[in-house]
C-alpha positions as CSV (number, residue, x, y, z in Angstrom):
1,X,86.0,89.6,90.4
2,X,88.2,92.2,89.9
3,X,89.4,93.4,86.9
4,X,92.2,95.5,86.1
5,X,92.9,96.0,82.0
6,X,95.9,98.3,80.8
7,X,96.9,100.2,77.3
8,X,98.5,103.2,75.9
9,X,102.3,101.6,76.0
10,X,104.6,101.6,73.3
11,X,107.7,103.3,71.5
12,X,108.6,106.9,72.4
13,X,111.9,108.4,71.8
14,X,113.5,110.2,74.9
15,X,111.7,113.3,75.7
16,X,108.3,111.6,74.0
17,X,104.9,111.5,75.8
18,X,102.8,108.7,76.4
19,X,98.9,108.1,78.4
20,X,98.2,105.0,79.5
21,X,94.6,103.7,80.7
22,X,93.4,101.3,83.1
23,X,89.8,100.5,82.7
24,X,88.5,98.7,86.1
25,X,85.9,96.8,87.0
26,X,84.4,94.5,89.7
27,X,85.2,96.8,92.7
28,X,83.5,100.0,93.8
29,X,86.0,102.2,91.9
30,X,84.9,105.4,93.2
31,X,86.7,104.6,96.8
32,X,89.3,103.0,95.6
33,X,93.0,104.4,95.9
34,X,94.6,103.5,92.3
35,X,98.2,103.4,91.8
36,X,101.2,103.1,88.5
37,X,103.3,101.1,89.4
38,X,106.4,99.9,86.7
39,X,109.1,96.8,86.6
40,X,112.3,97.1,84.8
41,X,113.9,93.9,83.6
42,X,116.0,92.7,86.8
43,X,114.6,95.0,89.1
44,X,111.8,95.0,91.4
45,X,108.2,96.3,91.1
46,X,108.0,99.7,92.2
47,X,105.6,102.4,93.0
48,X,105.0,105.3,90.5
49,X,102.3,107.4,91.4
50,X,98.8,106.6,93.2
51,X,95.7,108.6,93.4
52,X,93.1,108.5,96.0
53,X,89.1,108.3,95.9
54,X,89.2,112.6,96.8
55,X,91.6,112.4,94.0
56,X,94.8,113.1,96.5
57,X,97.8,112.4,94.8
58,X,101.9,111.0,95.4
59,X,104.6,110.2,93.1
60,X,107.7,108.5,93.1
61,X,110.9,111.1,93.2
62,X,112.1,109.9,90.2
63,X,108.6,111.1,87.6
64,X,108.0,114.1,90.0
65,X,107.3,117.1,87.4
66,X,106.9,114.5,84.5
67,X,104.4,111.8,85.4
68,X,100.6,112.6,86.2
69,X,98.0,111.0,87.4
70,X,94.1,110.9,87.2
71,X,91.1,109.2,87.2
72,X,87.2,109.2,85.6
73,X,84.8,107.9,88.0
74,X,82.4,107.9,85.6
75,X,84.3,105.5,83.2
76,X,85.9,103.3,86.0
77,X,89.5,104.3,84.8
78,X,92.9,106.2,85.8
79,X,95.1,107.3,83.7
80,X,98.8,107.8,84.0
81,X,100.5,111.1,81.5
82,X,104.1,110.1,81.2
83,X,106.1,113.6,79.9
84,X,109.6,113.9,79.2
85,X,110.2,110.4,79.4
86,X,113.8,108.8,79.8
87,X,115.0,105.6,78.8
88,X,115.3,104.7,82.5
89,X,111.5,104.9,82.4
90,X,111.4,101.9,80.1
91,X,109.1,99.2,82.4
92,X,106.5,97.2,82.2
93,X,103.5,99.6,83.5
94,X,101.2,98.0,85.9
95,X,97.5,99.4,87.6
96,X,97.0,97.6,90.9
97,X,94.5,98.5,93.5
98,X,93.7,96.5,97.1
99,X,90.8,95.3,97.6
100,X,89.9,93.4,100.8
101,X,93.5,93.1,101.6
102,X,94.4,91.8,98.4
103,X,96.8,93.7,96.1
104,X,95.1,93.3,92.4
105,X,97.0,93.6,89.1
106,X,96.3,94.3,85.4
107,X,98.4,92.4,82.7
108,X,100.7,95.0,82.6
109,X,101.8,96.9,79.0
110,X,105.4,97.8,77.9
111,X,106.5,101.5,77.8
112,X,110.3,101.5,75.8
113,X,112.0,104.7,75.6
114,X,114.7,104.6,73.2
115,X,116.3,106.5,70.4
């Protein structure tokens, strides 16, 4: 079955870096589009960045210029580089990918930004 496994979250102060992974497994990964997305306590799950199988790429607005996005075919994982980050970016951070019309979902890891 498909398996989605996240990491790299933590602590940063504002203006801080972090690189989270998403090692996958159970799908043909190489064809798969891969997205970040993040839920903020109280808010809905949104959409931060996705890359495709050629490796095209979109971002929210909001990380534009900050956030990047990219992915190892060999090693079955995408990774998200979070730059300049804000205390507004403090989520839960989520991988998902559809498969067979299913959206699929890691466990999720907490990014805090805070002084």
């Amino acid at each position: 079955q498909v398996q989605l496994v996240e990491s790299g979250g933590g602590l940063v102060q504002p203006g801080g870096s972090l690189r989270l992974s998403c090692a996958a497994s159970g799908f043909v990964f190489s064809i798969a589009t891969m997205g970040w997305y993040r839920q903020a306590p109280g808010k809905q799950r949104e959409l931060v960045a996705t890359i495709g199988s050629p490796g095209s790429t979109n971002f929210a607005d909001s990380v534009k210029g900050r956030f990047t996005i990219s992915r190892d075919n060999a090693e079955n994982t995408v990774y998200l580089q979070m730059n300049g980050l804000k205390p507004e970016d403090t989520a839960v951070y989520y991988c998902g990918t559809r498969t067979f019309g299913v959206m699929n979902w890691g466990q999720g890891t907490q990014v805090t930004v805070s002084s």
